[in-house]
C-alpha positions as CSV (number, residue, x, y, z in Angstrom):
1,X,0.0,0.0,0.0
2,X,1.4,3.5,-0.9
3,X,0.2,6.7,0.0
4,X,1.7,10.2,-1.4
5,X,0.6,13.2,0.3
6,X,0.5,16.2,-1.7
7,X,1.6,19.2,1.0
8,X,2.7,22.8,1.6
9,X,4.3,24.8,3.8
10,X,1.6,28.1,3.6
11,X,-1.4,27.8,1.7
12,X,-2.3,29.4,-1.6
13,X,0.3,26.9,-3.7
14,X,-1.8,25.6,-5.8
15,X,-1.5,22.2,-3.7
16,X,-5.4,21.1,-4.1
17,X,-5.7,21.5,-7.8
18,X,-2.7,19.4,-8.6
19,X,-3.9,16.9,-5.8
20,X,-7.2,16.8,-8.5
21,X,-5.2,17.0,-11.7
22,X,-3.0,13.3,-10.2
23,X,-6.6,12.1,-9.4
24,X,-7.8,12.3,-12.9
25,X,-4.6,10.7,-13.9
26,X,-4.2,7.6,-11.5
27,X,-5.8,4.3,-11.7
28,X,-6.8,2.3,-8.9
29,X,-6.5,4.6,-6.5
30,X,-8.8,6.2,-3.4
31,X,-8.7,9.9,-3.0
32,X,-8.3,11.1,1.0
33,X,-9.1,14.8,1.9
34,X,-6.7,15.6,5.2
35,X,-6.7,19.6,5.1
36,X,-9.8,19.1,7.4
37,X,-9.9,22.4,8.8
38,X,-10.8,23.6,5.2
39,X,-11.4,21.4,2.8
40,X,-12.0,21.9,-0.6
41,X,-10.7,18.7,-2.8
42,X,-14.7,18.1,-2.8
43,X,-15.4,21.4,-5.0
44,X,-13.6,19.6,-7.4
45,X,-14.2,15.9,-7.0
46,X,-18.7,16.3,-6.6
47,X,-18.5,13.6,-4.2
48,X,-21.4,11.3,-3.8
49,X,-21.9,10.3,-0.3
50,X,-22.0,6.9,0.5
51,X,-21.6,7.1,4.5
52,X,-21.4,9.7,7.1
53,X,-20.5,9.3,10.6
54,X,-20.4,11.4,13.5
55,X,-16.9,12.7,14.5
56,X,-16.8,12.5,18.4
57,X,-13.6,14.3,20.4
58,X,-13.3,16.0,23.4
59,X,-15.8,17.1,26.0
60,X,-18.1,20.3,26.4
61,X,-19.7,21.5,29.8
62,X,-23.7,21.6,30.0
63,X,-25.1,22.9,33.4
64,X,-28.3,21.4,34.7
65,X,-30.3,24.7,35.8
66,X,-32.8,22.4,37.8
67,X,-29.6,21.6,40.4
68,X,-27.5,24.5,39.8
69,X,-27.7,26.6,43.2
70,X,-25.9,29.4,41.3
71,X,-23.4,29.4,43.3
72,X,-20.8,31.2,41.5
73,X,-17.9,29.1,42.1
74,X,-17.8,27.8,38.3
75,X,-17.8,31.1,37.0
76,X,-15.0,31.7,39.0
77,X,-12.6,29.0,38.1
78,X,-13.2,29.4,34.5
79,X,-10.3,30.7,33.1
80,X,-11.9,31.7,30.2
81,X,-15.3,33.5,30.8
82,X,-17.6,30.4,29.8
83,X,-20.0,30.7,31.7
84,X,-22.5,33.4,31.3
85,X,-24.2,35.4,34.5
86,X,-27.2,33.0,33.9
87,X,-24.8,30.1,34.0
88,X,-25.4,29.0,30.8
89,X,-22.1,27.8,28.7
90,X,-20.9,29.4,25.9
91,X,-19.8,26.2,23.8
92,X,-17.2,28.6,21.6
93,X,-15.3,29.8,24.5
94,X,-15.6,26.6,26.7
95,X,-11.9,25.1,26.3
96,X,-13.4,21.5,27.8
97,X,-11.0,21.6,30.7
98,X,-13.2,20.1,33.5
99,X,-12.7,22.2,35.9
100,X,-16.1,23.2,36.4
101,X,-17.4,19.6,36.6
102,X,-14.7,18.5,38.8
103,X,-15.5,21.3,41.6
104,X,-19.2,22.2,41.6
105,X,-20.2,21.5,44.9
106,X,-23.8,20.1,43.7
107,X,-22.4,18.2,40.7
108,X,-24.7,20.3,38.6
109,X,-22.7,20.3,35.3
110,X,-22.5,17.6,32.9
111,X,-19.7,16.5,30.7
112,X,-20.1,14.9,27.7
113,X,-17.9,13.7,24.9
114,X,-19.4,16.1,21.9
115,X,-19.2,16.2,18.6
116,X,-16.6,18.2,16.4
117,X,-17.9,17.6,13.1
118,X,-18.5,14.6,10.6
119,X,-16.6,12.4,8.0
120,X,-17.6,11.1,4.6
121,X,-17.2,8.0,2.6
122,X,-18.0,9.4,-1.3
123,X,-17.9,8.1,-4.5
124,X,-16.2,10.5,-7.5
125,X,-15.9,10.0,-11.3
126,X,-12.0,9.2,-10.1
127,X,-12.9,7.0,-7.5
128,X,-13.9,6.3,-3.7
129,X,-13.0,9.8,-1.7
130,X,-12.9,10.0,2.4
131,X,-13.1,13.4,3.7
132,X,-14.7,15.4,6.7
133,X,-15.9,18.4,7.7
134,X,-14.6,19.9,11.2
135,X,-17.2,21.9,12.9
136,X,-16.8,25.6,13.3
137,X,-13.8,26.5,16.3
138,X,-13.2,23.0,16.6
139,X,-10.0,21.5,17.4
140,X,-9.4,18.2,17.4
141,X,-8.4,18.5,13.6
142,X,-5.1,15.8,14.0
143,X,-7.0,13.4,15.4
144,X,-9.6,13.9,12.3
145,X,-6.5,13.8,10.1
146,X,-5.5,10.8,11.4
147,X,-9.2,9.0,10.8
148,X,-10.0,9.7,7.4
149,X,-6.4,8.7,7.0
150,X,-7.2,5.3,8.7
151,X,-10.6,4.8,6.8
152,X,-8.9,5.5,3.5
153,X,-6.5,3.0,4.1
154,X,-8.7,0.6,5.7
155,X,-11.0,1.1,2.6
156,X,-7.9,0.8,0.3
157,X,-6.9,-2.7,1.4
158,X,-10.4,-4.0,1.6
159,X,-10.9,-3.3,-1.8
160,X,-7.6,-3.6,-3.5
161,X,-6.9,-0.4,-3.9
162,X,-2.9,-0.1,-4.3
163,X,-2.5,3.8,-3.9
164,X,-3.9,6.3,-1.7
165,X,-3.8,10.2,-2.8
166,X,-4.0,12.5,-0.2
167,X,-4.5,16.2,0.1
168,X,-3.1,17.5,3.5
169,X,-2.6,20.2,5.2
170,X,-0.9,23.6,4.8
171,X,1.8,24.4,7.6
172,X,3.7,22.6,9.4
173,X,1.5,22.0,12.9
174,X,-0.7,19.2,14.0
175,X,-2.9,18.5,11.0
176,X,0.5,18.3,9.0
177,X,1.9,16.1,11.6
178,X,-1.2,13.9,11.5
179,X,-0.7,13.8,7.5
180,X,2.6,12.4,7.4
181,X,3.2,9.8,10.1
182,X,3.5,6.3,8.1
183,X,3.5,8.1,4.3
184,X,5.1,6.4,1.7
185,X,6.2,9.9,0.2
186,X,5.4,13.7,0.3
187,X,5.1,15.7,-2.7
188,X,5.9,19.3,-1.7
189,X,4.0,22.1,-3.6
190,X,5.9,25.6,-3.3
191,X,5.6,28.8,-5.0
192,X,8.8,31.2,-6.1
193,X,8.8,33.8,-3.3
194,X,10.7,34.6,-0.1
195,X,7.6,32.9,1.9
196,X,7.4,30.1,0.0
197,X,11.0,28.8,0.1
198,X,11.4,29.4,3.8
199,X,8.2,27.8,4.5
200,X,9.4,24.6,2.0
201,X,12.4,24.2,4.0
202,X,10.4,23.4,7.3
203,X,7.9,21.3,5.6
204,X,11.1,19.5,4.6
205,X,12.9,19.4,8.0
206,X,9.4,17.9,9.1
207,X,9.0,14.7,6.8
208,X,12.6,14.3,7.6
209,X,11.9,13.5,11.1
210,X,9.2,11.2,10.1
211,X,11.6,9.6,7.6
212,X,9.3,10.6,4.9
213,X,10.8,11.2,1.8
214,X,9.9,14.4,-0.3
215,X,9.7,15.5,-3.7
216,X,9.1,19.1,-5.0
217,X,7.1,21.5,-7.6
218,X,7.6,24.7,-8.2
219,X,4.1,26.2,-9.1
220,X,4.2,29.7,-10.9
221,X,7.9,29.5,-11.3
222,X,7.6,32.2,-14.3
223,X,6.4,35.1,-11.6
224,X,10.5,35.3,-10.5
225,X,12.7,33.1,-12.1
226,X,15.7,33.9,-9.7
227,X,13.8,32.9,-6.1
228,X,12.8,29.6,-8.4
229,X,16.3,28.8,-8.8
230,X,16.8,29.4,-4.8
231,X,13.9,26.7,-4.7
232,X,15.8,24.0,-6.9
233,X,19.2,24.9,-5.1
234,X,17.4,24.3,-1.8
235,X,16.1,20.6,-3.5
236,X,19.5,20.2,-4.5
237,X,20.9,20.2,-1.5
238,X,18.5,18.4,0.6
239,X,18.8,15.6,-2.2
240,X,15.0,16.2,-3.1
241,X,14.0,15.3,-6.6
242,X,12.1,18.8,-8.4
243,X,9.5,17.1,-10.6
244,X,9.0,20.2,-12.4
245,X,8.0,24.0,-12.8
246,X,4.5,24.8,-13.8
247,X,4.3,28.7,-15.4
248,X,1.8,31.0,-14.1
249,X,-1.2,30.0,-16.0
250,X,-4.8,30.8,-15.4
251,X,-6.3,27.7,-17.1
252,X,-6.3,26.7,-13.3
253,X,-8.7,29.2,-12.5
254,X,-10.6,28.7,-14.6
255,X,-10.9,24.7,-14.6
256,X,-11.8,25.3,-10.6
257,X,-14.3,27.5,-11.8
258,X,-16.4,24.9,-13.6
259,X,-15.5,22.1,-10.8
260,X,-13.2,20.7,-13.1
261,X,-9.3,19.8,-12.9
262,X,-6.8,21.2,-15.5
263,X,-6.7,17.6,-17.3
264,X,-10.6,17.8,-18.1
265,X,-10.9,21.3,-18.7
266,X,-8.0,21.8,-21.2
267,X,-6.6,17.8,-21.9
268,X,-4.2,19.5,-25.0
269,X,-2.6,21.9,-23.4
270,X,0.8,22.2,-22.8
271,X,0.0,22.8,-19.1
272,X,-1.6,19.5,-19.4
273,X,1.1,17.8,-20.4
274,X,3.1,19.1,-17.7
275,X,1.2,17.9,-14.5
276,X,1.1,14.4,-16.6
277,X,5.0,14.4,-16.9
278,X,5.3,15.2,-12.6
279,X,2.8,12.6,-12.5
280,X,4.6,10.1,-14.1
281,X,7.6,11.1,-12.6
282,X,6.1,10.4,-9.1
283,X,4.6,7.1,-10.1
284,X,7.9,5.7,-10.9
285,X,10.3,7.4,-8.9
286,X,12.1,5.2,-6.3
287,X,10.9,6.8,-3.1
288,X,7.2,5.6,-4.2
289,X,8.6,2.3,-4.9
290,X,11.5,1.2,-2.6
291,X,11.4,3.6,0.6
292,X,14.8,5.8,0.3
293,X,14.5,6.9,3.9
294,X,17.9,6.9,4.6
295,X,19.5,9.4,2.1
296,X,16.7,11.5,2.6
297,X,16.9,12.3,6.4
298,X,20.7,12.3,6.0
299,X,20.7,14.9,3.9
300,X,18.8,16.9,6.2
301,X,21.1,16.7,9.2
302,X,23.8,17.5,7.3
């Protein structure tokens, strides 16, 4: 079973499209969503859901009125203003700590598990898709990353599925974290600016201590040229394969637009034939077929 997840240090890359355009291109494959917090592969995809299920996680404070003596020691342990002069709960700002449950003197407050938000099971016109939606100020959003994660790979080996495409998470903080841990390899999507390559270089010091090899585009390359080449000396010496540059091109745009991917809206186009040459290139590149661990996160110490 391999998984590649497409990533990126800041958002705005370009990172879901191309996670689309490999999805039109692969065969046999199961699509996972991990950017949880936002996700958007489904604009592109018009999944069909098959199953949805509840995504449980944490705990939220509920006061019983009919025992509450109003005593006011709740409201003043809560370090963060929860609990209304009526001593009702405000579910954005309650941070779930327990306190309040732990010390009301008439064990008036409840404390239930509650739920964060839900995840899917789809069907696409590229194939089966698992994805979620995180409720609003929810956190919890690793611990989502890491279930649809699970469920596409359960899903993958049930049905023989040899290859799992993921979509993570911009950054480099939990979700990211989530997204990598047991990846067969990353495919890093940067753009040409000062941003862009400082925030590749900790999305590459990060799949280096997971032992997750990485491979890079350069999206937009054309828009400056020099800070492009900075990108590929960067690769270079992090022994990183550069699949390629893709030119600032608004066929992109325009593709999302119509809830298409570039290789349906425009299948001629030289832009076309670009994103199917990376994608070759990462089907039969060595760190999606024999794991080169080794060289990778040595290269990164040194």
């Amino acid at each position: 079973m391999r998984e590649l997840v497409v990533i990126s240090g800041k958002g705005g890359t370009g990172k879901t499209s191309l996670t689309a355009a490999f999805a039109a291109l692969s065969r046999n494959s199961v699509l996972c969503d991990a950017d949880v917090d936002a996700a958007d592969l489904h604009l592109l995809m018009n999944p069909e859901t098959v199953t949805c299920t509840d995504f449980k996680a944490g705990n939220e404070a509920i006061i019983d009125k009919t025992l509450c003596t109003e005593c006011g020691m709740c409201r003043e342990l809560c370090c963060f203003g929860a609990i209304s002069q009526e001593y009702v709960v405000d579910t954005i700002a309650c941070e779930g700590c327990g306190v309040c449950v732990d010390f009301c003197p008439v064990k008036a407050i409840e404390f239930p598990v509650k739920t964060c938000g839900e995840w899917y099971r789809s069907d696409t016109r590229f194939g089966p898709m698992v994805h979620a939606r995180l409720g609003i100020a929810e956190e919890n959003s690793g611990r989502l990353v890491s279930l649809v994660r699970q469920e596409a790979r359960d899903y993958a080996e049930k049905n023989g599925h040899d290859l799992i495409i993921t979509d993570g998470p911009p950054g480099v903080g939990c979700p990211v974290i989530a997204s990598l841990g047991g990846a067969t390899a990353v495919c890093i999507v940067t753009e040409p600016t000062v941003s862009g390559l400082h925030d590749m270089e900790r999305v590459i010091r990060l799949a280096a201590h997971f032992k997750v090899p990485g491979m890079v585009i350069i999206n937009k390359y054309d828009l400056n040229p020099d800070m492009a080449k900075n990108i590929e000396c960067l690769a270079c010496e992090r022994n990183i394969t550069v699949l390629g540059r893709i030119p600032f091109d608004p066929g992109f745009t325009k593709a999302m637009v119509q809830g298409k991917t570039i290789v349906e809206y425009n299948p001629s186009s030289t832009l076309t034939d670009t994103v199917k040459t990376m994608w070759q290139a990462i089907i039969t590149s060595p760190v999606m077929n024999a794991r080169g661990i080794m060289d990778f996160s040595q290269s990164i110490k040194s």
